[in-house]
C-alpha positions in Angstrom: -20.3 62.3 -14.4 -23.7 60.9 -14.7 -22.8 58.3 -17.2 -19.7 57.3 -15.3 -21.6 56.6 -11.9 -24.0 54.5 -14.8 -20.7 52.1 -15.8 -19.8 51.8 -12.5 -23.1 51.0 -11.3 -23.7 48.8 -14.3 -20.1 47.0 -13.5 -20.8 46.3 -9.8 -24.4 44.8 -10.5 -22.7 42.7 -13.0 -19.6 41.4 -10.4 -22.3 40.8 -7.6 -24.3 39.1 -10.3 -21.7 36.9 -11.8 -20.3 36.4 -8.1 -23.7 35.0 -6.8 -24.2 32.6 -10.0 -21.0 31.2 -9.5 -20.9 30.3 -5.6 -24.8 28.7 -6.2 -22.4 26.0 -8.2 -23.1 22.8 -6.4 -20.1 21.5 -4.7 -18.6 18.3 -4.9 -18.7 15.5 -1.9 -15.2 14.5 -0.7 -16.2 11.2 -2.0 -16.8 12.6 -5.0 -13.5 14.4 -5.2 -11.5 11.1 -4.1 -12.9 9.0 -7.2 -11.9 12.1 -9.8 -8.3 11.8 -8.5 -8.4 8.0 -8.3 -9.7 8.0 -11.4 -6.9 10.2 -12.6 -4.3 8.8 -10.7 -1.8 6.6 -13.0 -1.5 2.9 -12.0 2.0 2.0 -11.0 3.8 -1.0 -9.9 5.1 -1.6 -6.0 7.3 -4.5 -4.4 7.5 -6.5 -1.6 9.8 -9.5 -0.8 8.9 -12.9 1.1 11.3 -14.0 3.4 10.9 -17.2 3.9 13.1 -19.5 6.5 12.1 -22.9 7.4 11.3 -23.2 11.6 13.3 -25.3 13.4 12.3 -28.8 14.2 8.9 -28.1 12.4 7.7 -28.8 8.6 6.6 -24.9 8.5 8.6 -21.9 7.5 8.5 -18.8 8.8 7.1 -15.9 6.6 8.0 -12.0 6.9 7.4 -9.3 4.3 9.4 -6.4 3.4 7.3 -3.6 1.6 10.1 -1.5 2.1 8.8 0.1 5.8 11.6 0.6 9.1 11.5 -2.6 11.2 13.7 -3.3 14.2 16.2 -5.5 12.9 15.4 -8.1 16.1 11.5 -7.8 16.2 9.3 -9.8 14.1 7.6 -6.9 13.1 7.2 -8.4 9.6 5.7 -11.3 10.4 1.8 -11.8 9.0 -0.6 -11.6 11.7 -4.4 -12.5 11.3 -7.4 -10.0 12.5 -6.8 -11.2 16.0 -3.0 -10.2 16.0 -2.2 -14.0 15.3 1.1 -15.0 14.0 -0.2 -16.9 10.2 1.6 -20.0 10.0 2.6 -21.1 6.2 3.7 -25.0 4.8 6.4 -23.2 2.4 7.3 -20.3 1.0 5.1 -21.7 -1.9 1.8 -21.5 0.3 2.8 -17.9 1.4 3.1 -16.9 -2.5 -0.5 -18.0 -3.3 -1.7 -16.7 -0.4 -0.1 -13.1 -1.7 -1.6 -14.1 -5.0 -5.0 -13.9 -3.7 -4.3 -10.8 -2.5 -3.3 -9.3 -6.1 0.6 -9.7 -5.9 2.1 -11.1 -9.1 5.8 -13.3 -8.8 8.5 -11.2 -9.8 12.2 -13.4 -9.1 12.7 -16.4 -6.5 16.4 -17.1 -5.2 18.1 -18.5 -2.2 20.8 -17.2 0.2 22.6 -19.9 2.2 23.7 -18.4 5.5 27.0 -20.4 6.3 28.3 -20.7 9.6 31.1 -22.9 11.6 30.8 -26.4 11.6 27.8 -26.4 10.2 26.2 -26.4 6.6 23.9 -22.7 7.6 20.2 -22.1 7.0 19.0 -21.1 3.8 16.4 -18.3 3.6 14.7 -18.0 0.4 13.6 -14.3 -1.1 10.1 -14.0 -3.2 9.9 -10.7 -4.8 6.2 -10.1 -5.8 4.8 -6.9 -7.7 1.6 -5.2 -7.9 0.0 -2.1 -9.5 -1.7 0.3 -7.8 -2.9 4.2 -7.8 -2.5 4.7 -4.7 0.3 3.7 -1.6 -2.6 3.1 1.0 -3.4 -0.2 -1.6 -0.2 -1.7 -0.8 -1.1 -3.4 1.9 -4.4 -4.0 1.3 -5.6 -7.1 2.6 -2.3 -7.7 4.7 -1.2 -7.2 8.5 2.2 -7.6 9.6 3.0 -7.2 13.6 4.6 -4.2 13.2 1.0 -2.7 12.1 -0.7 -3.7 14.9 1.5 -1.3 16.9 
């Protein structure tokens, strides 16, 4: 009896031991846990498509993106906005690309879809498809603001 109480004894002080040692471990900071699975995460390429339609009576176009998110098919919630909610105003659909660029989106495909109506020759609209790698969705729009994010 004697040496079982011992082993038990001896097997408890061991546990307590062994449980003590391993919750002094230090712990991690979250932003130390963030960078590990950044660091893990594999890069992967996203898209997103200018639309690009020239303003009437103006030398501008008008400039939405499509990242894939809902928008209300009649609001401009697309549209690129500044830090003060301001609707950005582009030459072409040329000067909306490199401003993408400089935001880390690559060119993909350019084409052009005439919109015919009646009596008249349409509008044209042309599509930009740009791509980017990333680790993480939050990095898609890094950089960006559409009006339908200042919501």
């Amino acid at each position: 009896m004697k040496k079982l109480l011992t082993t038990f004894v001896v097997l408890a002080a061991f546990f307590v031991t062994s449980t003590i040692a391993f919750a002094q471990e230090p712990e991690q900071t979250p932003e130390q846990n963030l960078l590990e699975v950044q660091q893990a995460a594999k890069p992967y390429k996203v898209y997103c498509e200018i639309v690009a339609t020239p303003k009437f009576f103006s030398n501008k176009t008008t400039v939405e993106l499509d990242f894939g998110q809902y928008s209300n098919f009649w609001s401009a919630d697309r549209q690129l906005v500044d830090e003060q909610g301001k609707t950005i105003s582009f030459n072409s659909a040329l000067d909306a690309a490199n401003y993408m660029a400089r935001r880390g989106w690559d060119l993909e495909e350019v084409f052009i879809v005439q919109e015919l109506s009646k009596g008249d020759s349409g509008s044209t609209r042309q599509h930009w498809v740009l791509s980017k790698m990333v680790t993480d969705d939050s990095q898609i729009t890094e950089g960006l603001r559409t009006k339908g994010m200042n919501k």
